[in-house]
C-alpha positions, 0 to 999 in steps of 0.5 A: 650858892654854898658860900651864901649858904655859909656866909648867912649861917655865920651872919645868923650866929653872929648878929642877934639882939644881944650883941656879942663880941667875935672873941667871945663868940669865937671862944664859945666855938672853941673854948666853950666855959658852961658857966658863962652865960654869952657862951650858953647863949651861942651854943644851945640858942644861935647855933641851931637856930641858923642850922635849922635855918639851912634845914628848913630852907633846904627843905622847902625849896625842894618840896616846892621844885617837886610840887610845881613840876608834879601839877606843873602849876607855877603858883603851886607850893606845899601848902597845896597837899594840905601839909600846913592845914594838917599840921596847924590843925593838929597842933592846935588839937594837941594844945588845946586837949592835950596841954602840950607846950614844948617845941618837941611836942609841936614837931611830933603833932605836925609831923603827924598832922601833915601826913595824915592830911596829906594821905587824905589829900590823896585818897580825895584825889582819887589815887587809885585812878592815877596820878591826875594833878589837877584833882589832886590840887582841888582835893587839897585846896578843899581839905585845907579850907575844911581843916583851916574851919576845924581849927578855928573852931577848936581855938573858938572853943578853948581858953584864950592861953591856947591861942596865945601858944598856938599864935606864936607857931602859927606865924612860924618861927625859928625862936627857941628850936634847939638841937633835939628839933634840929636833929629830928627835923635834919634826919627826916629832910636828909632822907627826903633830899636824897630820895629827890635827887635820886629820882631827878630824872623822874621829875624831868620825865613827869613835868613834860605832862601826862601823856608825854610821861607815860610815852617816855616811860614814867612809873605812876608809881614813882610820881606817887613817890615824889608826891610822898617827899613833899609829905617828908619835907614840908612836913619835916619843915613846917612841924619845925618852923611852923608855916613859912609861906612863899619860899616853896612858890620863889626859889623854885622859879629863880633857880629856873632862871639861874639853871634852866628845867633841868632838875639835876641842877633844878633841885640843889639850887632850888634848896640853896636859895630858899635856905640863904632867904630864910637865914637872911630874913630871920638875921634881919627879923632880929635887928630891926626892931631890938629887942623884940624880934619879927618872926621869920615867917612875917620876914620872908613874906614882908622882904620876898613878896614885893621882890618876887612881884617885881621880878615877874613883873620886869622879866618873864619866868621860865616856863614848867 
């Protein structure tokens, strides 16, 4: 999976919709000339664009592990905690209001947005009565459809230029996201990877149910913790890239059947598959319709839905 995860990165630098030479990308990588426009064009376009890539794939792989194993729903993906709608509503708000346009700003409102929505999501599911998943997931699916209302309205009400900017994030895409989005972005994944990872075995004891999570001694504590790292990743990723839908739902269930349940091996495998799709979907996205591009977004679900479908269809997945 590592060297998937390399080859697609490589394959993303190299192809695009300005064909490049090796040699002269190779000279970009190692004698970088400032004026020279190809060079600029590898440097500050191609590569962040394939790291965050790996980033946010990385990312939404493992919010998606945690989200199925916390309310042990096999069709469960981030967007259950209202992270998309809450970073959707926010910056359309920020648009609209607020007139901001750069990337930065996007990633500054969806951040915010996807953490308070999300905190919402929690106090709605009754937090203080323990972790039930299922009240967490209508509380989420009910704030969701109540933000997704709000921002329409906002988009109704203002000048048809906002749409036009807010359509461009909302069908998410890695298009102009430079270093200072790459660096935000890794920095708060970074954080949320390894708070999974070390709590791995917090996520075997609470997937078992309830019950059997209290019987094998699960903190409540650290199952709201886990629910926090989706916050972290999803929301790291989505203010990123905007809404890339199905990756959190796939990868999760294809590395069940590579590794089993055990999420020691669950989780990395979980993030290295979603970041090899969506680094090939955005490589495809750039070639098949030169010299515009299709959005990533659009890619991921065009190429994984009917692959996924067939997969469920011709092989019984691995039960939570």
């Amino acid at each position: 999976m590592a060297l998937l995860i390399v080859a697609t990165t490589v394959l993303s630098i190299v192809v695009g919709t300005r064909d490049i030479s090796l040699e002269t990308i190779w000279q970009a990588l190692t004698a970088f000339d400032p004026t020279n426009t190809e060079h600029l064009l590898i440097r500050q376009s191609r590569i962040p664009r394939a790291l965050n890539a790996v980033v946010v794939g990385l990312a939404l792989g493992t919010a998606g592990t945690i989200m199925q194993s916390l309310t042990r729903n096999p069709l469960a993906e981030p967007g259950l905690l209202g992270i998309n709608s809450g970073a959707a509503a926010a910056i359309a708000v920020g648009i609209s209001l607020f007139g901001i346009v750069s990337v930065t700003g996007y990633l500054v409102l969806g951040l915010i947005g996807a953490a308070a929505a999300s905190a919402l999501v929690f106090l709605l599911g009754g937090v203080r009565k323990g972790t039930n998943p299922v009240r967490l997931v209508l509380s989420g699916a009910a704030l969701t459809a109540v933000l997704a209302s709000l921002t329409q309205i906002v988009l109704l009400n203002s000048p048809e230029n906002v749409y036009d900017r807010y359509r461009h994030w909302m069908v998410g895409s890695l298009a102009g996201r430079g270093t200072d989005v790459l660096v935000a972005v890794t920095a708060l994944v970074a954080v949320g990877l390894v708070m999974a990872y070390a709590l791995s075995r917090s996520l075997d004891v609470v997937s078992l149910g309830e019950d059997a999570g209290r019987a094998l001694g699960a903190s409540p504590n650290r199952v709201w913790v886990l629910a926090g790292l989706v916050v972290v990743l999803a929301g790291a990723a989505t203010a990123g890239a905007g809404p890339i839908v199905f990756l959190g739902l796939a990868a999760p269930h294809l590395a069940r059947m590579m590794v089993g349940v055990d999420h020691r091996w669950l989780l990395p495998y979980s993030a290295a598959i979603a970041s090899v799709m969506i680094t090939a979907a955005d490589v495809l996205g750039r070639v098949l319709a030169p010299p515009a591009e299709i959005p990533v977004g659009i890619m991921v679900a065009i190429i994984g839905g009917p692959f996924f479908i067939a997969l469920v269809r011709r092989r019984k997945l691995v039960h939570l």
